[in-house]
mmCIF file of the N, C-alpha and C atoms, coordinates in Angstrom:
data_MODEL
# 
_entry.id   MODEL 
# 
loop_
_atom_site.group_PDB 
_atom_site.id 
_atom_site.type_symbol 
_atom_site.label_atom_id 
_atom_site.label_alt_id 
_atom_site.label_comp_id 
_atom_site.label_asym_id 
_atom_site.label_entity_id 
_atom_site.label_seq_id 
_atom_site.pdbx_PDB_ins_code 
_atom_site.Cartn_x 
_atom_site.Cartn_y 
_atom_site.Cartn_z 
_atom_site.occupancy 
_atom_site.B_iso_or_equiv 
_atom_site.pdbx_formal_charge 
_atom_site.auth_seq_id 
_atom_site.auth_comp_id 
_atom_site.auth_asym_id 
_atom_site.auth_atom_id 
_atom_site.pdbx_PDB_model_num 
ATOM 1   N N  . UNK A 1 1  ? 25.105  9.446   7.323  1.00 0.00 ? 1  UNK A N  1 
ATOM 2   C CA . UNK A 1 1  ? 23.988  9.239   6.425  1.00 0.00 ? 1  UNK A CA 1 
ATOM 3   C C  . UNK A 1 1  ? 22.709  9.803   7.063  1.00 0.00 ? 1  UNK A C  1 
ATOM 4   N N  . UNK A 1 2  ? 21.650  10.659  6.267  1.00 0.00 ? 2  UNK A N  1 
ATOM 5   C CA . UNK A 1 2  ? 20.485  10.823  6.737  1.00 0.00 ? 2  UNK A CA 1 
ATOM 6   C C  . UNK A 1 2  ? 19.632  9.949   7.482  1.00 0.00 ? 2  UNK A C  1 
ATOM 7   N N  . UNK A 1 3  ? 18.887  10.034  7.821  1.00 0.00 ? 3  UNK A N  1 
ATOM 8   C CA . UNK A 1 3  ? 17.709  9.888   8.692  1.00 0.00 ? 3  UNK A CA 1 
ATOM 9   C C  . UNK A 1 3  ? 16.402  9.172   7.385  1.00 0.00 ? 3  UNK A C  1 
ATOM 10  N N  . UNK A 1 4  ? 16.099  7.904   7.315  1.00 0.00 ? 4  UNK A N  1 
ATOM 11  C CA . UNK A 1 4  ? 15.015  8.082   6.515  1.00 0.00 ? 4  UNK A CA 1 
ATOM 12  C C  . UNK A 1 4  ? 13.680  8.510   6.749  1.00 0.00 ? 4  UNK A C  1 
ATOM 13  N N  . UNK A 1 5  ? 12.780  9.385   5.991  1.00 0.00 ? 5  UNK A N  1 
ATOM 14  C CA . UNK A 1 5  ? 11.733  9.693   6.355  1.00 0.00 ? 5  UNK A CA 1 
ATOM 15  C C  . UNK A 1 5  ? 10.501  8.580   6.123  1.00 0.00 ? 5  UNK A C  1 
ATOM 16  N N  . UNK A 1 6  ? 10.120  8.746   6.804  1.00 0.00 ? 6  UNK A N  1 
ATOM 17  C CA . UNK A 1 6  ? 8.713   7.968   6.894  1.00 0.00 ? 6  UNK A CA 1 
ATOM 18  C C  . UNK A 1 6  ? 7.475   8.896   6.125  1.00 0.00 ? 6  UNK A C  1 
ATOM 19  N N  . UNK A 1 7  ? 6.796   7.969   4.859  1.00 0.00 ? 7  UNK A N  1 
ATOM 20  C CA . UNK A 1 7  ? 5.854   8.538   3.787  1.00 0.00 ? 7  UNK A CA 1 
ATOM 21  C C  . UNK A 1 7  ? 4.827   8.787   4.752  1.00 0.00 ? 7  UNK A C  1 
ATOM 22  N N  . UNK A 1 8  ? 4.536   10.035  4.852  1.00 0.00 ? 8  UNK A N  1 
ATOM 23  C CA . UNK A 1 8  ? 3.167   10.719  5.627  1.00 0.00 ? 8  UNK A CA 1 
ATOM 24  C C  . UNK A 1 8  ? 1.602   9.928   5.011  1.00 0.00 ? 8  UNK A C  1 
ATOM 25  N N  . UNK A 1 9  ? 1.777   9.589   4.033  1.00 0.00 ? 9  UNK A N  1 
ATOM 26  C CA . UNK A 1 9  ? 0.701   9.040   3.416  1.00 0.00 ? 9  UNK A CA 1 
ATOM 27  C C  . UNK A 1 9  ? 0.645   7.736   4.419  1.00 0.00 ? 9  UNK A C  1 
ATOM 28  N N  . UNK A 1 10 ? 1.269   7.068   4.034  1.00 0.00 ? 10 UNK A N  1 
ATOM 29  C CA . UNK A 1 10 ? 1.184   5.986   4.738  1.00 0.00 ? 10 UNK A CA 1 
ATOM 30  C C  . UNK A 1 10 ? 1.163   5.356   6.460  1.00 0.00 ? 10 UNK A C  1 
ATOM 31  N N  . UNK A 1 11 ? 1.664   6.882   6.813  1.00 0.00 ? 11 UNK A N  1 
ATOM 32  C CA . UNK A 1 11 ? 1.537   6.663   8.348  1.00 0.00 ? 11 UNK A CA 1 
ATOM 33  C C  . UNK A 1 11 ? 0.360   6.847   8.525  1.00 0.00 ? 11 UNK A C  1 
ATOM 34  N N  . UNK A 1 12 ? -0.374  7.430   8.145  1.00 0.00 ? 12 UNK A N  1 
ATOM 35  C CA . UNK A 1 12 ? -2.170  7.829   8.160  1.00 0.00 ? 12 UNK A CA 1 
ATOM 36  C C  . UNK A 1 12 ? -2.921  6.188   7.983  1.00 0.00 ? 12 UNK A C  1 
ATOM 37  N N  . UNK A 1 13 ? -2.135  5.607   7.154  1.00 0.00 ? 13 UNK A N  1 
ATOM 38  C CA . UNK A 1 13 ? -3.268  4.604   6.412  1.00 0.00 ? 13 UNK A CA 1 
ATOM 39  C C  . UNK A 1 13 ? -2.894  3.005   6.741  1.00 0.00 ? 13 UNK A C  1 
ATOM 40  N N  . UNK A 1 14 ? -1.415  2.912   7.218  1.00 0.00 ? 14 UNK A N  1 
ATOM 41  C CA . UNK A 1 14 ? -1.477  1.631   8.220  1.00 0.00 ? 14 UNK A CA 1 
ATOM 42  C C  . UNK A 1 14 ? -1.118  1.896   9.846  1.00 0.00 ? 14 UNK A C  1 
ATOM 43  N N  . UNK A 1 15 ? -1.227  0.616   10.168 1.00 0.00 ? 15 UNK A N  1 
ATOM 44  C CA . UNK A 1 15 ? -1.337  0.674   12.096 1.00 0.00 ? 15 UNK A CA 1 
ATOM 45  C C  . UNK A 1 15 ? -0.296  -0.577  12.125 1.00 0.00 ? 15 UNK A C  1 
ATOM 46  N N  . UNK A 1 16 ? 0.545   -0.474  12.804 1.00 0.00 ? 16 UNK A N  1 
ATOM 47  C CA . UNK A 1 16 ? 1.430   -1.954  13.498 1.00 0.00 ? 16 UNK A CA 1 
ATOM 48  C C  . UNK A 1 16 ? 0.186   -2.253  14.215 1.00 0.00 ? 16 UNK A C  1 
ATOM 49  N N  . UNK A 1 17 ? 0.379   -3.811  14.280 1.00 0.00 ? 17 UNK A N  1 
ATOM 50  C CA . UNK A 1 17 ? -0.269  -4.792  15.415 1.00 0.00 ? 17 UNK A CA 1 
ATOM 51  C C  . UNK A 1 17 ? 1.306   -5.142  16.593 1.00 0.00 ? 17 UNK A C  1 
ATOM 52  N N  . UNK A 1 18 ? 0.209   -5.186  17.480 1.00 0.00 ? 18 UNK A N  1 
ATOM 53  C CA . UNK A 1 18 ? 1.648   -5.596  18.560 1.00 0.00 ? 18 UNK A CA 1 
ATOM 54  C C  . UNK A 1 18 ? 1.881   -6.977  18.254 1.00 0.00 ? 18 UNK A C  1 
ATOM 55  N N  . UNK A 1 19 ? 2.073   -7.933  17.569 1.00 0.00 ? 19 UNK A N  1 
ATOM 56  C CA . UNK A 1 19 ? 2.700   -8.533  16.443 1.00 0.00 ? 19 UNK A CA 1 
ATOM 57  C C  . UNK A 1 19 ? 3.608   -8.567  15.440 1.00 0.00 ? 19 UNK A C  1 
ATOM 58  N N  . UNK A 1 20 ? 3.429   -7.396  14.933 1.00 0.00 ? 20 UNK A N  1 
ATOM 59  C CA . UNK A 1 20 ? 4.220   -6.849  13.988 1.00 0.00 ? 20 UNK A CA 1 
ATOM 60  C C  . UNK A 1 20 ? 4.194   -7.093  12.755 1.00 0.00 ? 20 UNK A C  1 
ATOM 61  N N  . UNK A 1 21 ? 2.504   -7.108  12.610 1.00 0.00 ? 21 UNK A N  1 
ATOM 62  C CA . UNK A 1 21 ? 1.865   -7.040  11.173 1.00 0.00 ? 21 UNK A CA 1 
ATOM 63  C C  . UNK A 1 21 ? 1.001   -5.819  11.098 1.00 0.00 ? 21 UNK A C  1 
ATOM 64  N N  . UNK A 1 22 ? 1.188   -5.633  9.674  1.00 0.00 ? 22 UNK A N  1 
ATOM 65  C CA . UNK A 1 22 ? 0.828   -4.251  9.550  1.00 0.00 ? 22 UNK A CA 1 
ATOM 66  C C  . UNK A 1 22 ? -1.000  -4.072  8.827  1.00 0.00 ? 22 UNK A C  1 
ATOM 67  N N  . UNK A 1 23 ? -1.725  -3.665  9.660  1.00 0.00 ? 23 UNK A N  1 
ATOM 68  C CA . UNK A 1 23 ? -3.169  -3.711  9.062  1.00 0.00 ? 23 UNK A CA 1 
ATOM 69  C C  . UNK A 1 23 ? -3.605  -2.162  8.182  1.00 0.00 ? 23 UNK A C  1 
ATOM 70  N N  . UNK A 1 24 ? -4.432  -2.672  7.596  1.00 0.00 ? 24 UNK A N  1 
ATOM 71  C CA . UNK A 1 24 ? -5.159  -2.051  6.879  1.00 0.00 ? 24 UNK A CA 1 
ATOM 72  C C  . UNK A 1 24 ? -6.458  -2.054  6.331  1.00 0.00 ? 24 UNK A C  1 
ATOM 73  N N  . UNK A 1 25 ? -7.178  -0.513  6.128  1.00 0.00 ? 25 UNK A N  1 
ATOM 74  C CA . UNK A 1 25 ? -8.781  -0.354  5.667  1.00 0.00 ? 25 UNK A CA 1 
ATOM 75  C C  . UNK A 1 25 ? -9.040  -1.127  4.647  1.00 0.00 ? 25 UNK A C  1 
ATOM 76  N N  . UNK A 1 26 ? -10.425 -1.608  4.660  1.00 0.00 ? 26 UNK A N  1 
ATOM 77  C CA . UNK A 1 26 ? -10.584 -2.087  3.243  1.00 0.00 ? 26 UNK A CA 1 
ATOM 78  C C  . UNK A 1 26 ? -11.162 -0.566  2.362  1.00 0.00 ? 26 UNK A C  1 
ATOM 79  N N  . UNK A 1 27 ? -10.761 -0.787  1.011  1.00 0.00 ? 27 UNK A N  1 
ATOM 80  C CA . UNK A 1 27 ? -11.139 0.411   0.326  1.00 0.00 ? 27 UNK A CA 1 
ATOM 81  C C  . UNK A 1 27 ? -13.014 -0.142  -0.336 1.00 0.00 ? 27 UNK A C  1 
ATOM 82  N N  . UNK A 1 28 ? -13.503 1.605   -0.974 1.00 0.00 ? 28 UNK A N  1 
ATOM 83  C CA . UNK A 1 28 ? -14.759 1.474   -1.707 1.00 0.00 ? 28 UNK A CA 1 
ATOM 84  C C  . UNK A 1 28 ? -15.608 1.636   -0.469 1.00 0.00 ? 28 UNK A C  1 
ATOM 85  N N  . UNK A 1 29 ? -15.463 2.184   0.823  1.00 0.00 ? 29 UNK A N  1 
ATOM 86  C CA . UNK A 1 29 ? -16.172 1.901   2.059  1.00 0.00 ? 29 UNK A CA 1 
ATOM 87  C C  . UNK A 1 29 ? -16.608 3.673   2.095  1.00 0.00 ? 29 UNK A C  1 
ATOM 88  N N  . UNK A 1 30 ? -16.195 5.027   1.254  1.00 0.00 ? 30 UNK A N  1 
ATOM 89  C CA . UNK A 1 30 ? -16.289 6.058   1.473  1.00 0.00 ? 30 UNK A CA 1 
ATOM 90  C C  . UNK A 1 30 ? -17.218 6.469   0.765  1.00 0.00 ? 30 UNK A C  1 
ATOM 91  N N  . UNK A 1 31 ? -18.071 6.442   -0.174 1.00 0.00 ? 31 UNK A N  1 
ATOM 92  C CA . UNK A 1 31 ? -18.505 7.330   -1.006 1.00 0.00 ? 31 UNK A CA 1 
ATOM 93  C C  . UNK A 1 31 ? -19.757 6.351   -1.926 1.00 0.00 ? 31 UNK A C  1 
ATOM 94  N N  . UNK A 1 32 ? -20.583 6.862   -2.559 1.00 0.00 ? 32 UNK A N  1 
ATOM 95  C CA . UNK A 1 32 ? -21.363 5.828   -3.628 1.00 0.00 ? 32 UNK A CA 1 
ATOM 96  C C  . UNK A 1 32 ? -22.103 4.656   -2.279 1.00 0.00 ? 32 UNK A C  1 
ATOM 97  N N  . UNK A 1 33 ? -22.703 4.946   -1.479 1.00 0.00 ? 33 UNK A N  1 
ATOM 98  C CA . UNK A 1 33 ? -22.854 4.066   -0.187 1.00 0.00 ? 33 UNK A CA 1 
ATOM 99  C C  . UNK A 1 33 ? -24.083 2.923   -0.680 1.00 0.00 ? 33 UNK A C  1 
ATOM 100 N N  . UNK A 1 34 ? -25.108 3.919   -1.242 1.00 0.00 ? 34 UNK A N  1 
ATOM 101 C CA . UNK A 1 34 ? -26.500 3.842   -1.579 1.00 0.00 ? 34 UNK A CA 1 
ATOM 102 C C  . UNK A 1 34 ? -27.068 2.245   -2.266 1.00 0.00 ? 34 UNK A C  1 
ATOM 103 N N  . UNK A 1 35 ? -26.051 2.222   -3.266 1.00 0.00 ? 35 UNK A N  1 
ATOM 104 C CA . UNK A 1 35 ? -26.515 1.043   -4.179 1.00 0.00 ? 35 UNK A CA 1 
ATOM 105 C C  . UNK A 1 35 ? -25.232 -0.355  -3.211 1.00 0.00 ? 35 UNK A C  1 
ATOM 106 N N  . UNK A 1 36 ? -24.637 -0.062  -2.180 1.00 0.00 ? 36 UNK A N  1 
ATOM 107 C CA . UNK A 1 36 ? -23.890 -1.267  -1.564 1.00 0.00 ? 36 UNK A CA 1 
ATOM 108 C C  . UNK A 1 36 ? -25.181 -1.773  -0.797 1.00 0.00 ? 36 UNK A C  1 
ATOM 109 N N  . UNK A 1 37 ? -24.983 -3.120  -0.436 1.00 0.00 ? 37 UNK A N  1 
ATOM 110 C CA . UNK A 1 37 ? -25.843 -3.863  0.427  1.00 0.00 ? 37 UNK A CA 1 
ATOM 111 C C  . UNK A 1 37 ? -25.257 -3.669  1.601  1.00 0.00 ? 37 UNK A C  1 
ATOM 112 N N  . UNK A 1 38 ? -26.191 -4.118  2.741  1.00 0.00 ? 38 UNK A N  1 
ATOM 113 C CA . UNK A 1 38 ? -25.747 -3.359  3.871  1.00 0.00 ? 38 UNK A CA 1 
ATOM 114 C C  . UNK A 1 38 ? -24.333 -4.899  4.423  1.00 0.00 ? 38 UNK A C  1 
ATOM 115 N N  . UNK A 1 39 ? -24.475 -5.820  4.035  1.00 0.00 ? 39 UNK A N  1 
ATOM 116 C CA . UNK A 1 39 ? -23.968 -7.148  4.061  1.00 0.00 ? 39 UNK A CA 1 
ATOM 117 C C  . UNK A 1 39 ? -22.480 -6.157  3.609  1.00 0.00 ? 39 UNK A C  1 
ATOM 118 N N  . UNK A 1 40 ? -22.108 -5.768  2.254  1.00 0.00 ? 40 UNK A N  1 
ATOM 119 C CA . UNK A 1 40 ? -21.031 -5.323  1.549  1.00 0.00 ? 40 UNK A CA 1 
ATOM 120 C C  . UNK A 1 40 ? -20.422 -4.454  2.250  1.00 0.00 ? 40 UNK A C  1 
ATOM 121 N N  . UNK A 1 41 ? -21.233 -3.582  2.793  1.00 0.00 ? 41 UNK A N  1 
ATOM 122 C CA . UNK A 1 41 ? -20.547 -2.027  3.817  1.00 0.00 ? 41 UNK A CA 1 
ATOM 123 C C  . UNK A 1 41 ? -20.149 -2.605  5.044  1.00 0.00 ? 41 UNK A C  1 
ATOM 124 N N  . UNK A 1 42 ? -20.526 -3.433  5.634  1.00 0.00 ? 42 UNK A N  1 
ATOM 125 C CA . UNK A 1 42 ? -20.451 -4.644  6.981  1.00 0.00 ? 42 UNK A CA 1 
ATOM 126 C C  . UNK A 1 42 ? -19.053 -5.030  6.981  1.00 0.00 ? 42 UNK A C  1 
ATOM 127 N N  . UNK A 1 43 ? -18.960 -5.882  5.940  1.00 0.00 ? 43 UNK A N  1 
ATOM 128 C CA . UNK A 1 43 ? -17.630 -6.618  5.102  1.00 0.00 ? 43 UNK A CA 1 
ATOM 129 C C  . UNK A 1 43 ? -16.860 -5.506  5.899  1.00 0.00 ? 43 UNK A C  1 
ATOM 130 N N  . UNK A 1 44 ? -17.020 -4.118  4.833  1.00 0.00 ? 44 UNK A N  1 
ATOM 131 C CA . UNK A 1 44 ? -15.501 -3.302  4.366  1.00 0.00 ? 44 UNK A CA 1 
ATOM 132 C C  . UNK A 1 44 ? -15.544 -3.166  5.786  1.00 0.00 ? 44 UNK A C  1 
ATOM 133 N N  . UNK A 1 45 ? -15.828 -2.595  6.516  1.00 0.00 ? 45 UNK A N  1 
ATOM 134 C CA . UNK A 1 45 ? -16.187 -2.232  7.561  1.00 0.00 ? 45 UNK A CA 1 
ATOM 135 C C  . UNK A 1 45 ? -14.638 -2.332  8.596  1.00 0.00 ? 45 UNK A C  1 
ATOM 136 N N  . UNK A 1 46 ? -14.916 -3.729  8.378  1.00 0.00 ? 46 UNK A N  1 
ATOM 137 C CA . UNK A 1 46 ? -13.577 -4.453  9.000  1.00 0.00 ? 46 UNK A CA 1 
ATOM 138 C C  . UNK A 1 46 ? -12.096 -4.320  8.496  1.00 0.00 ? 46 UNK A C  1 
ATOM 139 N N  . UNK A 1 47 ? -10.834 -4.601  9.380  1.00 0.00 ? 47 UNK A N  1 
ATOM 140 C CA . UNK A 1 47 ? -9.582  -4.236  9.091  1.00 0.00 ? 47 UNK A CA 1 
ATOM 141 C C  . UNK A 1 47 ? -9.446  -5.266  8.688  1.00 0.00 ? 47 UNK A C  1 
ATOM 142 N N  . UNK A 1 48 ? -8.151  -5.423  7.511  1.00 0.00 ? 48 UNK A N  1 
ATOM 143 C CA . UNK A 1 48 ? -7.255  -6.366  7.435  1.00 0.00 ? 48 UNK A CA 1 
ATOM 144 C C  . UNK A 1 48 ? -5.645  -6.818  7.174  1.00 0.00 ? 48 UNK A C  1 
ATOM 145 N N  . UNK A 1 49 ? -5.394  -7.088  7.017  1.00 0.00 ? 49 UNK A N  1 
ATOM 146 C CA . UNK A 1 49 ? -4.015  -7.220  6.847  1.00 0.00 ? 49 UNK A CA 1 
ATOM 147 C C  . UNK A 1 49 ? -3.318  -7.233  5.365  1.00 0.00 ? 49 UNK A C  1 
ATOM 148 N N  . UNK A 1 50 ? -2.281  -6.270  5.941  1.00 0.00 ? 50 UNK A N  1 
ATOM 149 C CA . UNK A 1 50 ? -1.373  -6.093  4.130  1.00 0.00 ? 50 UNK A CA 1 
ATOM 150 C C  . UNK A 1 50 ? -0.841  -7.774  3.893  1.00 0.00 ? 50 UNK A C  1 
ATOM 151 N N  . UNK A 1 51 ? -1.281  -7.856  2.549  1.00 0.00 ? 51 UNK A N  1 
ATOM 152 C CA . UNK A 1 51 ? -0.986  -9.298  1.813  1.00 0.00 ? 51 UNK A CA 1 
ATOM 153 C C  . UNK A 1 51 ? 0.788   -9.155  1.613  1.00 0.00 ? 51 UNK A C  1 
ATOM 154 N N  . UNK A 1 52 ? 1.285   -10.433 1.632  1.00 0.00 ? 52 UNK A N  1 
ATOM 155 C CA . UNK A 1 52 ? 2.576   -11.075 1.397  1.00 0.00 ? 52 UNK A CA 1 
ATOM 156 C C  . UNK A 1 52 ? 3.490   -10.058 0.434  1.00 0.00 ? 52 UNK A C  1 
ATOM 157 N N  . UNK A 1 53 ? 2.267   -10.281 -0.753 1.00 0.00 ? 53 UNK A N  1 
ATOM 158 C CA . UNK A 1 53 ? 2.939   -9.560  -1.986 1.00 0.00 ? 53 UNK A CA 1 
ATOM 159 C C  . UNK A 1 53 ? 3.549   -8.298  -1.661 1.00 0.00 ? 53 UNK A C  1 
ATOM 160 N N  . UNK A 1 54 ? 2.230   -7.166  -1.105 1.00 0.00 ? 54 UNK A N  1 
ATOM 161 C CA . UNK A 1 54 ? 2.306   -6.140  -0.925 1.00 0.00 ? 54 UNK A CA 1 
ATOM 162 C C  . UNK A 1 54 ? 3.469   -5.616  0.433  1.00 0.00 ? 54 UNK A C  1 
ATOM 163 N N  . UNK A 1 55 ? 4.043   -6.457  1.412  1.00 0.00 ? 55 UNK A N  1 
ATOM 164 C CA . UNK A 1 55 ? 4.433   -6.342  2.808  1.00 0.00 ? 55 UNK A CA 1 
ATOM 165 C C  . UNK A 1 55 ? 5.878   -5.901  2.608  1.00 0.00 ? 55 UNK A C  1 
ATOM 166 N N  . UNK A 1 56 ? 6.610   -5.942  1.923  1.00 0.00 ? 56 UNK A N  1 
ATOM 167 C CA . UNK A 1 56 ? 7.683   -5.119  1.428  1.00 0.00 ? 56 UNK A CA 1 
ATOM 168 C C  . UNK A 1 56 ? 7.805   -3.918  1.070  1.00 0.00 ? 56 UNK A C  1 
ATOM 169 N N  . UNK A 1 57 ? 6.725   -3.597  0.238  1.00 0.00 ? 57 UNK A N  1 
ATOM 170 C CA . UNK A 1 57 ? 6.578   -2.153  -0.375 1.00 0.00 ? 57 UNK A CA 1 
ATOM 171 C C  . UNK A 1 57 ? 6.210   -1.282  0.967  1.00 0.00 ? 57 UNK A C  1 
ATOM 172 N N  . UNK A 1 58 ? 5.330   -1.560  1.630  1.00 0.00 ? 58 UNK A N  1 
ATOM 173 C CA . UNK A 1 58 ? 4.519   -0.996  2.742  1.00 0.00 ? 58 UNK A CA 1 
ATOM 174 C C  . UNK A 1 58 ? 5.365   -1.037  4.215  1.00 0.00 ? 58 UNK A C  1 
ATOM 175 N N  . UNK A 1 59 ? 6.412   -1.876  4.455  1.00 0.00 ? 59 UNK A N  1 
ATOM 176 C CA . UNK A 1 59 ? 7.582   -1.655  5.061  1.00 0.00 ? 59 UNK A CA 1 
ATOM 177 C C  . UNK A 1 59 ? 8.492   -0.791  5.505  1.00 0.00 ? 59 UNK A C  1 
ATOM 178 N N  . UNK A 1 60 ? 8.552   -0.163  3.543  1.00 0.00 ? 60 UNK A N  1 
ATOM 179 C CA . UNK A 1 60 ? 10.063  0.671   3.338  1.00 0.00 ? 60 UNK A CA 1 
ATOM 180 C C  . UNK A 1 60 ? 9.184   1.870   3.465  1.00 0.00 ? 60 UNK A C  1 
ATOM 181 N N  . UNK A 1 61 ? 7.826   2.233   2.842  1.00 0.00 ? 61 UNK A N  1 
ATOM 182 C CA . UNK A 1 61 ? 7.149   3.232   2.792  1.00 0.00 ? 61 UNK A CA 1 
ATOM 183 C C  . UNK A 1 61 ? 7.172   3.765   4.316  1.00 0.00 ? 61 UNK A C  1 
ATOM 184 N N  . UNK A 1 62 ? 6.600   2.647   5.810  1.00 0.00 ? 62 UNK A N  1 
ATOM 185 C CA . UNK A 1 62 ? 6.697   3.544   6.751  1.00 0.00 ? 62 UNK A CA 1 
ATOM 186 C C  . UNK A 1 62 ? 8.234   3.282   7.288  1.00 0.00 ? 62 UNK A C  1 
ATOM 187 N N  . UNK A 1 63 ? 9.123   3.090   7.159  1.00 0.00 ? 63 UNK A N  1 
ATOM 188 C CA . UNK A 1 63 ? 10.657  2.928   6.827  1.00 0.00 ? 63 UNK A CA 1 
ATOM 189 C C  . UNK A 1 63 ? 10.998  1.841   8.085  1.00 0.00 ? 63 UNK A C  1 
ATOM 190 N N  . UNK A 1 64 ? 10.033  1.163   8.101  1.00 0.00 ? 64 UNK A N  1 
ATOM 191 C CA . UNK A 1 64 ? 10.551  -0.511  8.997  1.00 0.00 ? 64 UNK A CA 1 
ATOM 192 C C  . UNK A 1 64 ? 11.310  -1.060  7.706  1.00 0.00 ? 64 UNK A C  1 
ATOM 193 N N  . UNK A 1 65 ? 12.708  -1.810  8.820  1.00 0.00 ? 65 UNK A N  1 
ATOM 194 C CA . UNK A 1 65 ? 13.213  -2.632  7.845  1.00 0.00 ? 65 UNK A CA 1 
ATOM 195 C C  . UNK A 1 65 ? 13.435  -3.619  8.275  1.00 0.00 ? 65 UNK A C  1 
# 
């Protein structure tokens, strides 16, 4: 059987924790900066962690199983 590939997209856009939870950017942090408060850009600023729901999909994508 092949080799599964790992989605290039997604290797870019999460990080393992030496834990073995998988973090991620908050989005809305790139573009349109002007009218955010500096409090809001602060926020995104920071990493966080892929939610429950989502931790399956984002798994198979970088091909942890």
């Amino acid at each position: 059987m092949p080799k599964v590939k790992t989605n290039a997209a997604a290797k870019k856009r999460f990080a393992l924790t030496g834990t073995g939870k998988i973090k991620r950017k908050h989005a809305f942090h790139s573009h349109i900066l002007t009218k955010k408060s500096k409090k809001r850009k602060r926020n995104l600023d920071h990493t966080a962690l892929v939610q429950d729901a989502n931790l399956k999909q984002v798994r198979e994508l970088l091909s942890l199983r």
